[in-house]
C-alpha positions as CSV (number, residue, x, y, z in Angstrom):
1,X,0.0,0.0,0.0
2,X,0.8,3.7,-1.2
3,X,1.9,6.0,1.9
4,X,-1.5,7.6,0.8
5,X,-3.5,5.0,1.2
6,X,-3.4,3.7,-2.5
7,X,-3.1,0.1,-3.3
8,X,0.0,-0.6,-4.9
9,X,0.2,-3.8,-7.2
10,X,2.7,-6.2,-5.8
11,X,6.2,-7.7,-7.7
12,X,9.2,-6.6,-8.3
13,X,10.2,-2.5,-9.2
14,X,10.9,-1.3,-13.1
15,X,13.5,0.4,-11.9
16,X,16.5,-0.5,-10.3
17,X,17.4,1.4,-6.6
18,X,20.6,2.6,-8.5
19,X,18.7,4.7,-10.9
20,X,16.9,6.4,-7.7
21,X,19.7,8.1,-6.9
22,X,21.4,8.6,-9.8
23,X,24.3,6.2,-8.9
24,X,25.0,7.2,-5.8
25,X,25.6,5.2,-2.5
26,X,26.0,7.6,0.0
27,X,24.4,10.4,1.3
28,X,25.8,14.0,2.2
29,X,24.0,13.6,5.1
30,X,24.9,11.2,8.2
31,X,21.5,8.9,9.0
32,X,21.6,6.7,11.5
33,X,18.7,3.9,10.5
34,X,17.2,5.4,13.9
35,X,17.1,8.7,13.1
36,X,13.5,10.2,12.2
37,X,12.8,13.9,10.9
38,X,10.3,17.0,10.6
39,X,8.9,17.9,7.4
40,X,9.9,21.6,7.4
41,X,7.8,25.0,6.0
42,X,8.9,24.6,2.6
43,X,8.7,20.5,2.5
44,X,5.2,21.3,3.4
45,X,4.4,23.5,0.4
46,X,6.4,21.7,-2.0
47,X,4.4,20.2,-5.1
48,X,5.9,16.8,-6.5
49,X,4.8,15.3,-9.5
50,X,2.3,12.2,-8.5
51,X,4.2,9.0,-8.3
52,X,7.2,11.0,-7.2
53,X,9.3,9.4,-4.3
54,X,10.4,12.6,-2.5
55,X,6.7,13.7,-2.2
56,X,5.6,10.1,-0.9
57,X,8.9,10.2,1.3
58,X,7.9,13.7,3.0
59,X,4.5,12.6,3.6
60,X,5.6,9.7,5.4
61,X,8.3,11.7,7.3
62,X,5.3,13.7,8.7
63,X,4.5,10.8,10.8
64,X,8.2,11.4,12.2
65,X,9.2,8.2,10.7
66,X,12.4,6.8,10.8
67,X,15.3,6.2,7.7
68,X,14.3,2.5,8.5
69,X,10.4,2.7,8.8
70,X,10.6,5.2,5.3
71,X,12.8,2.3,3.6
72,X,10.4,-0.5,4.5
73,X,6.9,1.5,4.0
74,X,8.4,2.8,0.4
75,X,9.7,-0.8,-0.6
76,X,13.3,1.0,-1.4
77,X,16.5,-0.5,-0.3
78,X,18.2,1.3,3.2
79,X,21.1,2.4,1.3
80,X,18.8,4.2,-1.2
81,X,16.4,5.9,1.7
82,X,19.4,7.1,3.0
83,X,20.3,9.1,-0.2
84,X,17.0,10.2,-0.4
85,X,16.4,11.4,2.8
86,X,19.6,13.4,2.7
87,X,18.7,15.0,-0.5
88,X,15.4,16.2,1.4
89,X,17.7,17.4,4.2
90,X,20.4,18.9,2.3
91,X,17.6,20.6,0.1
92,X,15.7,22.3,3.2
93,X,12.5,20.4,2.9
94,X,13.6,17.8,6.1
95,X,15.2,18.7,9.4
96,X,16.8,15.3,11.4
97,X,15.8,15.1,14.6
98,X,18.4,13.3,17.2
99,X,17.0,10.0,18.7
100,X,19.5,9.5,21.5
101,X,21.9,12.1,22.6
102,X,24.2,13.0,26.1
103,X,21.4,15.1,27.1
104,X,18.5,12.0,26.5
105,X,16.3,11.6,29.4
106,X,15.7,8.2,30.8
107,X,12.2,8.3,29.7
108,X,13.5,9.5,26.0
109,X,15.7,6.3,26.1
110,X,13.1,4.3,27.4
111,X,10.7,5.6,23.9
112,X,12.6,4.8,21.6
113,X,13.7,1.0,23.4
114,X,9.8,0.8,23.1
115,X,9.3,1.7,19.9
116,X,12.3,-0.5,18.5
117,X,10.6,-3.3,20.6
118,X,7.4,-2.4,18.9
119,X,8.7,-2.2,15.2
120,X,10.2,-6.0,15.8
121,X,7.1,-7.7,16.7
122,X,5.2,-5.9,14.0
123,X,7.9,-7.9,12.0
């Protein structure tokens, strides 16, 4: 299924994750698979073309998802999520939030333990 609710026909992609990003492996950006983000002003009034990943990938990031929920709710290898996510960041339309930090509260740490606990069941 679609980040927006579309059904999305199952089997394998036309294109291959290479093409996604052009090539490239790496992102400008250091993402930890944990770390999750805020759509900012201008991701919010951004128009993509339908069908276009950066549009379905800030919709999903509204949800503060994570570089690891976005690759497995878009289908899209980690490596490539990565890439993407970075161009989103490095292009204004995504701020990365920290997850864990020196200044992490115990109940902060005990959040996200939760919420890894709960992704791996879901699995």
């Amino acid at each position: 299924m679609a980040p927006d609710g579309r059904e999305v026909a199952a089997g394998p992609r036309l294109v291959r994750p290479y093409a996604l990003t052009s090539g490239r492996t790496e992102s400008v950006v250091d993402l930890p698979i944990e770390a999750t983000f805020e759509v900012s002003p201008s991701g919010r009034t951004a128009t993509w073309p339908e069908g276009d990943l950066s549009g379905q990938i800030l919709d999903l990031c509204a949800a503060k998802e994570s570089v690891a929920e976005v690759s497995a709710k878009m289908h899209i290898p980690l490596g490539v999520a990565r890439v993407l996510l970075g161009d989103l960041v490095t292009a204004g339309h995504l701020k990365t939030r920290t997850t864990i930090s020196e200044n992490t509260t115990s109940d902060e740490r005990r959040e996200l333990i939760e919420r890894t606990l709960s992704g791996l069941r879901a699995l």
